[in-house]
C-alpha positions in Angstrom: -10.5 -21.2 3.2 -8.4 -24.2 4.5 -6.9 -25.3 0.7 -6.9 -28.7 -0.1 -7.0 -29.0 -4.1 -6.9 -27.0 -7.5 -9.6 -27.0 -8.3 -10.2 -25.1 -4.6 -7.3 -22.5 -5.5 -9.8 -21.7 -9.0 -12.5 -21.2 -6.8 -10.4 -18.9 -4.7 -9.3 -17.0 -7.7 -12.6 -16.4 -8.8 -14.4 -15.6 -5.5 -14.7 -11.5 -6.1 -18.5 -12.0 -5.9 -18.3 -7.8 -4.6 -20.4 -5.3 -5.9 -18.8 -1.5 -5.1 -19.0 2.4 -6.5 -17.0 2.5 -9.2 -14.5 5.7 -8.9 -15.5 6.3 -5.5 -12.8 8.3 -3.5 -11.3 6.3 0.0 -11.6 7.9 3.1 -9.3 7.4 6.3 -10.6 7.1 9.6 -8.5 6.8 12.1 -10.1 3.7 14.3 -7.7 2.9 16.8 -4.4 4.2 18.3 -2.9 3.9 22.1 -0.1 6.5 21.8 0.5 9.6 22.6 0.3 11.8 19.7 2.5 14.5 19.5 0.7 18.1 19.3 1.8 19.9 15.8 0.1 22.9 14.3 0.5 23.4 10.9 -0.5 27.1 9.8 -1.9 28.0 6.6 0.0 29.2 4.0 -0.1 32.7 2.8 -0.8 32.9 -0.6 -2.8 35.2 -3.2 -6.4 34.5 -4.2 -5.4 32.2 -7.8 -3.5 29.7 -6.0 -6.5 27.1 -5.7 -4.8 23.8 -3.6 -4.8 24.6 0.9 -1.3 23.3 0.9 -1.2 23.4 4.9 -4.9 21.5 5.1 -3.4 18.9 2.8 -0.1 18.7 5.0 -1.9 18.6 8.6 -4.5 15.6 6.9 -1.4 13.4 6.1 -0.2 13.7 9.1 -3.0 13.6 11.4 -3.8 10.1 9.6 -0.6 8.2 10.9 -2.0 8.4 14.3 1.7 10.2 15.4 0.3 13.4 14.9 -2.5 15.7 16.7 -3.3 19.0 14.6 -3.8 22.1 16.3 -7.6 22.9 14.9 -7.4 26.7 12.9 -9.9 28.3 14.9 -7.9 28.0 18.3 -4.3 29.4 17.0 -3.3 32.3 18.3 -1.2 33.8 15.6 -0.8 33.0 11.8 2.8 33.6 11.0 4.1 32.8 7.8 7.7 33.1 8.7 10.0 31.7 11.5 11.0 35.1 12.1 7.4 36.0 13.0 6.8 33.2 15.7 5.9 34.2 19.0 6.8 30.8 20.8 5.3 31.8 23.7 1.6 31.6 22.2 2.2 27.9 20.5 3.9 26.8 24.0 0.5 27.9 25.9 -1.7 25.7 23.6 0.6 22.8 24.4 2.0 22.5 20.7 5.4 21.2 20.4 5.9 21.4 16.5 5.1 24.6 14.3 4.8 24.4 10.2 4.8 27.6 8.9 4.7 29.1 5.0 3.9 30.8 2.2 2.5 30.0 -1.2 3.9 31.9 -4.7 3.2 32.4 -8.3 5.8 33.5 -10.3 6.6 32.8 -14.0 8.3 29.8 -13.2 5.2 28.4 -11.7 3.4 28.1 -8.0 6.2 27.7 -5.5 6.2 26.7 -1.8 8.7 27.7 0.9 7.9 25.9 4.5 9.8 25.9 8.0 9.5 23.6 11.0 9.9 24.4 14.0 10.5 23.2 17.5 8.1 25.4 20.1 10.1 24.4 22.9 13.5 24.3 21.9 12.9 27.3 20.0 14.9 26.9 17.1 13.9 26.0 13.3 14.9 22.5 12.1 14.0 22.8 8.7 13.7 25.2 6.1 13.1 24.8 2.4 11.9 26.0 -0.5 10.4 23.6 -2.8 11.0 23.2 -6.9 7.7 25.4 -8.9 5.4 23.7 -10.4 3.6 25.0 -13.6 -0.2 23.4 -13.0 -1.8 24.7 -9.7 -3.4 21.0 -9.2 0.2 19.6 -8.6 0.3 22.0 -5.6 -1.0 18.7 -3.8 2.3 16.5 -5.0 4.4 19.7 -3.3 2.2 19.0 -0.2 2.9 15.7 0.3 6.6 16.3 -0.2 6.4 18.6 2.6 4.7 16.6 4.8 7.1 13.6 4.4 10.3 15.7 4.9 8.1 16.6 8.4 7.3 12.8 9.0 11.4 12.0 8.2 12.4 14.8 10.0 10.3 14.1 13.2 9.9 10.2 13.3 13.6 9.5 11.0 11.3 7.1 8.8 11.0 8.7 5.2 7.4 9.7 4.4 4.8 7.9 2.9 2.6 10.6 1.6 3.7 10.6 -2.3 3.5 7.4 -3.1 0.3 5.4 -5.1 -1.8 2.4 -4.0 -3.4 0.0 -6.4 -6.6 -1.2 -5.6 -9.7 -3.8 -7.3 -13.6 -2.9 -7.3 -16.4 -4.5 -9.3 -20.2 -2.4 -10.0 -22.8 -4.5 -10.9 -24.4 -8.2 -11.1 -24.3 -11.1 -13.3 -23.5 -10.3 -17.1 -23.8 -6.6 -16.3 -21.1 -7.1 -13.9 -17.7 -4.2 -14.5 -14.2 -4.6 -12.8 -11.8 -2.5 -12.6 -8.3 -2.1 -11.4 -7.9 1.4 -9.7 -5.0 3.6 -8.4 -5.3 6.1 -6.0 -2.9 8.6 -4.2 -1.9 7.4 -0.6 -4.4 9.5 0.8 -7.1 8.3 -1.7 -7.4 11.6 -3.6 -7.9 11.2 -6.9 -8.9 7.2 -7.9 -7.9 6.4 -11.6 -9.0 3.6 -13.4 -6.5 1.5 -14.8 -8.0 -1.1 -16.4 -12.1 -1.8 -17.0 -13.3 -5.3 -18.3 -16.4 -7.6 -18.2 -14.1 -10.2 -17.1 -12.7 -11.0 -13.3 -8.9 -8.3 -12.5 -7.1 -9.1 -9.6 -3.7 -9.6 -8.0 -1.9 -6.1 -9.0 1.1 -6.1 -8.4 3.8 -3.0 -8.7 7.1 -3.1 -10.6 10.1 -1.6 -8.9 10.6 1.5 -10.5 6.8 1.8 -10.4 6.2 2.4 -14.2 4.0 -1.2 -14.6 1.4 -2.8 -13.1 1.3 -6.4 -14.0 -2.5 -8.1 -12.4 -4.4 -10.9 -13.4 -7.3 -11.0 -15.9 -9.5 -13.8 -17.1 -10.2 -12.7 -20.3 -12.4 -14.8 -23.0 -12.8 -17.0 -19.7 -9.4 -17.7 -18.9 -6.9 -16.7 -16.5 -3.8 -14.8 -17.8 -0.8 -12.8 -16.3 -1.0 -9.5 -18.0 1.8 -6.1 -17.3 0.8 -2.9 -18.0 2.5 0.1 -19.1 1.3 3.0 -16.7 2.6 6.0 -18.9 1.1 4.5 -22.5 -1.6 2.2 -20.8 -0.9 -0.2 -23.3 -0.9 -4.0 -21.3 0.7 -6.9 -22.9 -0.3 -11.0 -21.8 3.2 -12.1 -20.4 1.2 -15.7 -19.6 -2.0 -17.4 -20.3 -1.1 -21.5 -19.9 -3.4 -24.1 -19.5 -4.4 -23.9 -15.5 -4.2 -21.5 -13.4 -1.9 -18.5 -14.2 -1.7 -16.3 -10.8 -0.5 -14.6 -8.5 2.4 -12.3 -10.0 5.2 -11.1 -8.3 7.9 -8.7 -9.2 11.7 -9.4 -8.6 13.6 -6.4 -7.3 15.5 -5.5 -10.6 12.4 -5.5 -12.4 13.2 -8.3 -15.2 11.3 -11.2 -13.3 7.9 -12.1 -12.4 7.1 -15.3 -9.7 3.8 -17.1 -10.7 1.8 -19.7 -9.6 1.0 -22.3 -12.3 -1.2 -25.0 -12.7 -0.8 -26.6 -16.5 -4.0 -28.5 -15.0 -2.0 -30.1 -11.9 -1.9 -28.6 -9.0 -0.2 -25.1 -8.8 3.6 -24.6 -8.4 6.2 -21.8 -8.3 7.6 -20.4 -11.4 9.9 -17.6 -12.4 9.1 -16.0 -15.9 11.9 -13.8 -17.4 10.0 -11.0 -18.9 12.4 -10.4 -21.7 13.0 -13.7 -23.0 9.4 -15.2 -21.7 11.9 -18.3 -20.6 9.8 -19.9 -17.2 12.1 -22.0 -14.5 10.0 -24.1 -12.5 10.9 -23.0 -8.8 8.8 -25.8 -6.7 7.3 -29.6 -7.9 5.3 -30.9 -5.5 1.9 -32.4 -4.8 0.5 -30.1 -2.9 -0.5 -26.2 -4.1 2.1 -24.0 -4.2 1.2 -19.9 -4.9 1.1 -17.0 -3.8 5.1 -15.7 -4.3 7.3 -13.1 -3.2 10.8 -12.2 -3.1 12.8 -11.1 -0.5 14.6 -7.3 -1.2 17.7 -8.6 -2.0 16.0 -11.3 -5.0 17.7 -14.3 -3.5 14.9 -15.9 -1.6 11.2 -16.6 -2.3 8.1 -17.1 0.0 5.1 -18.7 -0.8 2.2 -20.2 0.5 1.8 -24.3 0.4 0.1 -27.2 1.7 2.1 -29.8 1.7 1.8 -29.8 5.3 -1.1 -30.8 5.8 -2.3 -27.0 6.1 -1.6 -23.4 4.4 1.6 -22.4 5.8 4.4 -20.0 4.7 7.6 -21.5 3.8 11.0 -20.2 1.4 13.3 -21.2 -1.0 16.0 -19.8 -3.0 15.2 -18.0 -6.0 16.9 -20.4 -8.1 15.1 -23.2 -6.9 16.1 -25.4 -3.7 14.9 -26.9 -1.0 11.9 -25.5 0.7 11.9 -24.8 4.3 8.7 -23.8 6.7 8.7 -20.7 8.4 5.1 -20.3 10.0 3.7 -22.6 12.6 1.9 -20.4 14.7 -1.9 -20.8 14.4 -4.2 -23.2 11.9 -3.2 -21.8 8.7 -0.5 -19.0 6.8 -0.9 -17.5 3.8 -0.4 -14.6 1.6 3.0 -13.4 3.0 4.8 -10.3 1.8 8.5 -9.3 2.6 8.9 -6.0 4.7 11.3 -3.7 2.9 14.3 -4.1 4.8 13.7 -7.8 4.4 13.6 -8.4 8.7 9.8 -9.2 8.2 6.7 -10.7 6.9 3.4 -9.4 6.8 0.7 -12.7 6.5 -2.6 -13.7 7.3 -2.5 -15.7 9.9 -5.9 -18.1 11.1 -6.0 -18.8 15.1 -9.9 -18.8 14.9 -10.0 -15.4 12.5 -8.2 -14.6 9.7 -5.9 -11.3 11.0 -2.6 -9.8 9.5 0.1 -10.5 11.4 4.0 -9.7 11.8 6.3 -12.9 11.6 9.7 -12.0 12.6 12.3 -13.7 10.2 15.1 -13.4 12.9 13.3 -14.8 16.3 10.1 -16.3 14.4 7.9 -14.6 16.4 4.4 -13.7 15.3 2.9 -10.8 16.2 -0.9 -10.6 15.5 -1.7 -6.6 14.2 -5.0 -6.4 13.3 -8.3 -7.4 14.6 -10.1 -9.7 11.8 -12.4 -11.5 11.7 -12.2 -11.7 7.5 -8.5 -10.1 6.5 -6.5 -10.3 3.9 -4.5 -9.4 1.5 -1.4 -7.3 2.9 0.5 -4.8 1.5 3.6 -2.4 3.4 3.9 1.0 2.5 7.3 1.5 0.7 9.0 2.6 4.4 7.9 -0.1 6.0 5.6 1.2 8.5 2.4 0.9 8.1 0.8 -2.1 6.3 -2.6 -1.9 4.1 -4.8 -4.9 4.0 -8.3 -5.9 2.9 -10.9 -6.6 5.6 -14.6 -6.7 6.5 -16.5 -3.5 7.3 -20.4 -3.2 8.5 -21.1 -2.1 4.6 -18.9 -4.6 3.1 -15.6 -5.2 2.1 -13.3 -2.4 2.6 -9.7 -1.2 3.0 -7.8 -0.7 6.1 -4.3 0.1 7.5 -2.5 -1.0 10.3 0.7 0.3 11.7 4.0 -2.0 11.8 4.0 -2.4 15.4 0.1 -2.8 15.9 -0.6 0.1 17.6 -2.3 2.4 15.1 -5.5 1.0 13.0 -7.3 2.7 10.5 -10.4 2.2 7.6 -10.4 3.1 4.3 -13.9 3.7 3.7 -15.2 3.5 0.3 -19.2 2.9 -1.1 -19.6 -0.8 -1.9 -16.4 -3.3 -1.6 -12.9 -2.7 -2.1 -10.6 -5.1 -2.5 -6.6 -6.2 -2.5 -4.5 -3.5 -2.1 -1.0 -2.8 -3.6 1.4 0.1 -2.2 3.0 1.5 -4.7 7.8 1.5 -4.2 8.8 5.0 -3.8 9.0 7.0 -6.9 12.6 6.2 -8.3 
């Protein structure tokens, strides 16, 4: 992987030799973890016999997958309350459960409504209490889950929730000529995989806009690499590049109006910034080496990217005007791929000590923190909260998805049939 030339970056970019189940849904497993978990036992919902969505089962699954979170199994509760009014702490305390979810499931004319209450079992006391805005289909009885469970997450671990957000994802079925990408998104929890975009031809690199209305990814249509954003409500896409080269590698700047790019025009690849109204590129980096993979920092004054001009792949920055570039990895043989954290304190990177792993580099104190266990990963992604990062790895089947949480100590796969590659978390829903 060490990268040396252009013509090694082409290769790179057309390396998804991976041949997967189209449309298959992911499944989380946790596979690792060495904290406590706290107990929680979420109770199901009362409801009448048409309301077809198990709003608590879909609550306790989010939660039990960050690892934080221990579910109290059905068949061992006590008491099925459906109101704080109607909890006997004393049952909950004697199964060692420290937080209670309890509520009830309508449907009135305005639609299939959802009231929930957590509570602390040994404080005794409720700490929230909500009732949540109808919704008219019954299937969107899954969004209201999620909603609940990150108001739990927030209110528990003072993060907000992951739960309703989106992640992108690439797959390919087949081999040779018969060979069929697409460019999939799923719900966080992997529910309900959509296909975004199906071609004969190689997708990859999706990338989210801000206020997560756009996709923009990479296609090599007729043969040749092009930048393409697509509209998610319309699903109309529209080529924002396609130069002579390589065209790669997109990036979003925070106010939505920018892509970063790696470029080639034939040389070797530098930094550029297209604006997407205007089309109007400013060349970022000039050098001899191969500049690529961009992204900004929160704030859309700074840019990372990954270059040799070292000597080796490392990770360095540079305004997003243009400027002097300055290295920020030195830890281990090679850095690539690196992405901002949200709060802009962090990167997340694939770092190569002997493995390629995903690792945290600490902007402030430059420390590097390896997080997951490798040998073959890539391709990092944070959730939009900053605490858990999705990556690409190496699985006994194949390629396949995995997550890893911002401090290392929770790891879990993604499980899919066939391989699954680079993985984009969707922002929070504006």
């Amino acid at each position: 992987m060490k990268i040396r030339n252009a013509q090694r970056i082409a290769v790179l970019l057309l390396a998804l030799s991976f041949i997967p189940q189209v449309g298959a849904q992911l499944e989380f497993t946790i596979s690792g973890g060495d904290i406590r978990a706290t107990p929680i036992a979420v109770v199901p919902f009362q409801s009448g016999p048409d309301v077809p969505v198990d709003v608590a089962q879909i609550i306790e699954s989010d939660l039990s997958r960050t690892g934080l979170f221990e579910p109290l199994a059905r068949r061992d509760m006590l008491e099925r309350p459906n109101d704080p009014a109607l909890v006997d702490f004393r049952n909950w305390r004697s199964l060692g459960t420290e937080q209670l979810v309890v509520g009830t499931l309508t449907n009135a004319l305005g639609g299939y409504g959802a009231r929930f209450a957590l509570l602390d079992v040994f404080g005794a006391k409720t700490t929230l209490n909500e009732q949540m805005a109808p919704v008219r289909d019954p299937r969107a009885l899954r969004y209201t889950a999620h909603t609940i469970a990150d108001k739990i997450y927030e209110q528990l671990t003072g993060f907000r929730g992951y739960f309703n957000t989106q992640v992108a994802y690439i797959t390919a079925a087949g081999s040779g000529k018969n060979r069929t990408y697409q460019l999939l998104v799923a719900d966080a929890d992997g529910y309900n995989p959509q296909p975004v975009l199906t071609s004969r031809e190689t997708i990859m690199s999706p990338a989210w806009s801000p206020d997560k209305k756009q996709l923009a990814y990479v296609s090599f249509e007729n043969g040749r690499s092009g930048i393409y954003v697509q509209d998610r409500l319309s699903g109309k896409a529209r080529k924002v590049l396609s130069e002579k080269g390589i065209n790669g590698a997109p990036a979003w700047s925070p106010d939505g109006r920018k892509l970063a790019v790696a470029l080639s025009y034939e040389r070797n690849p530098d930094i550029f910034v297209v604006d997407l109204a205007t089309g109007q590129k400013t060349q970022i980096t000039d050098h001899w080496g191969i500049d690529t993979e961009p992204d900004w920092s929160p704030d859309g004054s700074t840019l990372v990217f990954t270059s040799d001009r070292g000597g080796s792949a490392q990770i360095y920055k540079v305004p997003a005007t243009g400027g002097t570039p300055v290295r920020l990895s030195f830890e281990g043989k090679q850095n690539l791929d690196a992405k901002f954290s949200p709060d802009g304190k962090s990167l997340a990177l694939v770092n190569n000590s002997g493995g390629y792993r995903i690792a945290l580099l600490d902007l402030a104190t430059r420390d590097m923190r390896v997080l997951s266990n490798g040998p073959l990963d890539e391709s990092p992604s944070f959730a939009p909260n900053g605490q858990v990062i999705i990556y690409a790895t190496q699985g006994r089947s194949g390629a396949e998805l995995a997550t890893v949480s911002a401090d290392g100590r929770i790891r879990q796969r993604l499980r899919q049939a066939g391989d699954v590659r680079e993985p984009a978390w969707s922002p929070f829903t504006p």
